[in-house]
N, C-alpha and C positions, 0 to 999 in steps of 0.2 A: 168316478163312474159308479161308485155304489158301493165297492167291494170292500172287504175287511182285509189288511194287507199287514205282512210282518216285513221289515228288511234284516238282513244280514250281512254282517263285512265281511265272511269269510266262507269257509267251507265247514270249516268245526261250527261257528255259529249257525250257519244254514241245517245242517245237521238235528240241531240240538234243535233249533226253530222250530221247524218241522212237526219232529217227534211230539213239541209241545203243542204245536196251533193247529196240526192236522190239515193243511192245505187243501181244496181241492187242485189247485196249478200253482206247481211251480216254474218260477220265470228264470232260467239259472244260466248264467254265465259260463262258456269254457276255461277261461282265466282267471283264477281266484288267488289269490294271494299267497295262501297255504295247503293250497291241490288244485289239480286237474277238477274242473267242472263233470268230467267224464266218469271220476271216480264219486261226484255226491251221485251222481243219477245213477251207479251202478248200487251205492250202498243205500239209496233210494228205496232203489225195486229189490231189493231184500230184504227190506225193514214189513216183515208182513200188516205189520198195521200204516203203511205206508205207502203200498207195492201196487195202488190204483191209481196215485195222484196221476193227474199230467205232468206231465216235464215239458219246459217249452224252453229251447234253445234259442237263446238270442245274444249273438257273438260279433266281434269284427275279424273272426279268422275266415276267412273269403273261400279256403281250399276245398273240395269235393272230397277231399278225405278227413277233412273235418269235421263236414255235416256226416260223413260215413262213420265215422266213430264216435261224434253224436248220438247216431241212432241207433249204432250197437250196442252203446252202451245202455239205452232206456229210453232216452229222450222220445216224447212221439212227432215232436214238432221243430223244424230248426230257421232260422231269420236272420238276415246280418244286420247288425246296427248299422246307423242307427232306426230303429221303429219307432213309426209313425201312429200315432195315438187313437187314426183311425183303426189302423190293421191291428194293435192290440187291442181293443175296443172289440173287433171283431175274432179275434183268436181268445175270447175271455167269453162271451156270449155262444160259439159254436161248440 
């Protein structure tokens, strides 16, 4: 689609990503390997040169308290896998 994109395998890697490529969206998992998804989006939105990205939740945990502690944590946007290439095509452009 056009975009400049970094991946990460983990939570530390995402982290350190981040900090270095400046995202405008992040697309970030609540399942990470070695933390909580919930905890990069909290130390996310504290990172003041960080603390505007989007966060965009996109998970197979299905529960309302999921997406609820999602979006407590920071995240502005949350979607269950899996996503369709229209709807992030469309969650990347809005």
């Amino acid at each position: 689609m056009g975009h400049e994109v970094e991946f990460a395998i983990n939570a530390t890697a995402a982290l350190a990503s981040a900090q270095r490529f400046r995202p405008d969206v992040v697309l970030l998992d609540l399942r990470l390997p070695d933390a909580d998804g919930g905890e990069v989006a909290r130390q996310l939105r504290r990172n003041p040169d960080l603390k505007s990205v989007r966060i965009v939740c996109i998970t197979g945990l299905a529960g309302e308290e999921d997406r609820r502690r999602a979006l407590a944590a920071g995240c502005d946007q949350f979607f269950l896998k899996p996503l369709g290439a229209g709807v992030l095509e469309r969650v990347l452009s809005s």
